[in-house]
C-alpha positions as CSV (number, residue, x, y, z in Angstrom):
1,X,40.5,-39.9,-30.2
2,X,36.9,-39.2,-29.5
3,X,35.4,-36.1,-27.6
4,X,32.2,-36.6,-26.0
5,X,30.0,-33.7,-25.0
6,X,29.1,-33.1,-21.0
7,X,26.2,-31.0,-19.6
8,X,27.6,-29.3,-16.9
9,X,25.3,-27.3,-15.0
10,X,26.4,-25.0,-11.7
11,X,24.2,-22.7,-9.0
12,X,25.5,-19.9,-7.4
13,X,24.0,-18.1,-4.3
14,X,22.8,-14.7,-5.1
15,X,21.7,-12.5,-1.8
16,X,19.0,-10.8,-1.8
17,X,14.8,-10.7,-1.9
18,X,13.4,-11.9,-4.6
19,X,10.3,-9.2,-6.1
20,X,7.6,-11.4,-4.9
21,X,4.9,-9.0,-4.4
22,X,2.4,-8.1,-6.1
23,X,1.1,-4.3,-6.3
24,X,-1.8,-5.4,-4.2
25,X,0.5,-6.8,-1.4
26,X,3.0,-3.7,-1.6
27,X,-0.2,-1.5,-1.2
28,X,-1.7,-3.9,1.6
29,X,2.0,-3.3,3.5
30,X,1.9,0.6,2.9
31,X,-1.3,0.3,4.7
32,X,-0.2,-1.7,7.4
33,X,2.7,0.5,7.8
34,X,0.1,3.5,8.6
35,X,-2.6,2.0,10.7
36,X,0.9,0.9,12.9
37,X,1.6,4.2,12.8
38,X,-1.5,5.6,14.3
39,X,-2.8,6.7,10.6
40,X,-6.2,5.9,8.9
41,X,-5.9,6.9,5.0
42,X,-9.6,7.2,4.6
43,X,-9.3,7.3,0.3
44,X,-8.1,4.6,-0.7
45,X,-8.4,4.0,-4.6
46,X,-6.9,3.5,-8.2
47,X,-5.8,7.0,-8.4
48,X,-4.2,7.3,-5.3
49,X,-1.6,4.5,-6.3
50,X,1.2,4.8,-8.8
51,X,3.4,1.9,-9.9
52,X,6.9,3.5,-10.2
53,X,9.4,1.7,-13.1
54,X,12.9,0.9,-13.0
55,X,14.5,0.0,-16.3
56,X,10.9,0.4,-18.0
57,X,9.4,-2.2,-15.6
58,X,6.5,-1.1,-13.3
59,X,8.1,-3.1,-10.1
60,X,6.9,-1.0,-6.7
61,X,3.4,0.4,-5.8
62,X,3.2,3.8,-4.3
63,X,0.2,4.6,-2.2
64,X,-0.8,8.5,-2.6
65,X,-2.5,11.4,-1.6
66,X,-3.0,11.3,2.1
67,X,-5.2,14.2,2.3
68,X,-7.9,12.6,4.5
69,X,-5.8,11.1,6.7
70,X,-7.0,10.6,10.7
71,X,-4.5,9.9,13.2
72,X,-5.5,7.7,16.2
73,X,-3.8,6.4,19.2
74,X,-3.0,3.3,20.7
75,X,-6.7,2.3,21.8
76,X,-8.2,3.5,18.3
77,X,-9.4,6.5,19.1
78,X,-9.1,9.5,16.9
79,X,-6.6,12.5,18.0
80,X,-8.6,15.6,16.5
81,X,-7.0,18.1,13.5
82,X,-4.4,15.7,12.3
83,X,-4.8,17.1,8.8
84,X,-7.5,20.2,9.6
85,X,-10.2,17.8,7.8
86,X,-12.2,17.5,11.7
87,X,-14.8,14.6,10.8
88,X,-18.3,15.0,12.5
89,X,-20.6,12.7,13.3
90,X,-22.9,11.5,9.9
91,X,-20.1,13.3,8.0
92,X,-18.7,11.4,4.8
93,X,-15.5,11.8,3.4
94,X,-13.8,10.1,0.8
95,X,-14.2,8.8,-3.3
96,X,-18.4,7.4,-2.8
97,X,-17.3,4.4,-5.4
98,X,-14.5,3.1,-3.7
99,X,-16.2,3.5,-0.2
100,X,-17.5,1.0,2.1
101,X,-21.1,1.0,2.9
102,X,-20.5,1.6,6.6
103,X,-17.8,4.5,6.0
104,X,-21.0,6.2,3.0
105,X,-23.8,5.4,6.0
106,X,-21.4,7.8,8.0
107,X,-21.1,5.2,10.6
């Protein structure tokens, strides 16, 4: 009697999402998630995002500290005292190295 040896291999279906994203995607979502809203965060940086762990594994970005946020409506205009921070023309608010040159020209 001889035994030979098989490879058997099998798959099964697992539902569920795969954790595709990358902190820059999950961030680029939270965003989106606000401007749908009718929200403009306004300081957007390093410090204002946390990546939270599960099981010692940093696997979802948090975006923080909505401070300076503007609300605006449907047409993009902005809907005064959202957060009590009123901005005024030439005003500038906001972390200067993490800003855009039009948003530290005031424009």
């Amino acid at each position: 009697m001889s035994v030979s040896s098989v490879l058997i291999a099998s798959l099964f279906f697992l539902p569920g999402a795969a954790l595709a994203q990358t902190p820059e995607q999950q961030i680029a979502g939270a965003l989106q998630e606000a401007h749908r809203a009718g929200l403009t965060h306004r300081d957007i940086k390093p410090g204002n995002v946390m990546l939270g762990e599960r099981g010692g594994v940093p696997d979802v970005a948090k975006l923080l500290d909505f401070g300076l946020v503007t609300a605006h409506n449907a047409d993009g205009d902005s809907i005064g005292g959202s957060t009590g921070v009123t901005t005024q023309a030439g005003m500038v608010l906001g972390t200067p190295a993490y800003m855009s040159p039009e948003q530290c020209a005031g424009d």
